[in-house]
C-alpha angles and dihedrals in degrees: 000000000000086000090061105043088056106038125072080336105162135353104307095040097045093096094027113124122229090254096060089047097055075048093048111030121087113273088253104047094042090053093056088054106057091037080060100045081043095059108031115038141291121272154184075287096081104010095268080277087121154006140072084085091140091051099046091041082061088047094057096044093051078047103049097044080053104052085050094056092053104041106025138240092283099055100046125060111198127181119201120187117184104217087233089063092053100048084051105053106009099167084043096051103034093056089056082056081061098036083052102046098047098015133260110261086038091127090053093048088046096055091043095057094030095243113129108241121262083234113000115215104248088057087045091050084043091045088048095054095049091055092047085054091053094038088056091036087059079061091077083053101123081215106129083238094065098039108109104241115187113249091257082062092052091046093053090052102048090044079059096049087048082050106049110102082206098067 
């Protein structure tokens, strides 16, 4: 399968990580690999620590309409963030995580019944700049992920992935 004839293939490849296959294989071929690992499951490939994100991202949606179906909008509080917004906007974004998380107005609840907020907003708002600088410092990463490919690039490759009889 197309797994196998990628991963620890032949010789020099036998001991490689996952990792230093998605750095040393071809664009293409790399590319196949991780949509794969994506998909399907993780593996001995990368210690069980990730993959099957696309499946389990399936999973929670069918949930989670479910759970809503059952229980209702109002007793349910669901936060959906699309990854273009975050990339986006990451401070932004990530601070309605937070807002989210421990509400909005916490800070004004807290001083009102004299209890300290779990989070207050300005540590939040500190705490949501500092992962928007990691997350663009991540940019200078020589990664093929974090290569700026042109969108015809991007189309090429995602006309590949629609292709491939594999995936």
């Amino acid at each position: 399968n197309m797994c196998h004839g990628l991963y620890q293939s032949n010789q020099s490849t036998k001991n490689k990580t996952f990792y230093e296959h998605l750095r040393f294989l071809n664009e293409w071929d790399g590319l196949r690999l991780a949509s794969a690992q994506m998909i399907a499951s993780s593996g001995v490939a990368n210690n069980h620590l990730a993959g099957g994100d696309v499946l389990r991202m399936a999973n929670n949606v069918v949930r989670f309409t479910k759970l809503l179906e059952e229980k209702g909008d109002k007793d349910v509080q669901l936060l959906t963030l699309s990854m273009d917004d975050f990339i986006s906007d990451t401070a932004r974004n990530t601070m309605k995580f937070f807002d989210f998380i421990f509400g909005e107005d916490s800070n004004d609840q807290s001083v009102e019944n004299n209890v300290s907020p779990i989070m207050p907003r300005n540590v939040r708002w500190e705490a949501s700049k500092q992962e928007e600088y990691n997350f663009l410092a991540k940019e200078n990463d020589a990664h093929i992920t974090a290569k700026g490919k042109s969108r015809v690039e991007k189309e090429e490759l995602k006309e590949k992935l629609r292709r491939s009889p594999e995936l």
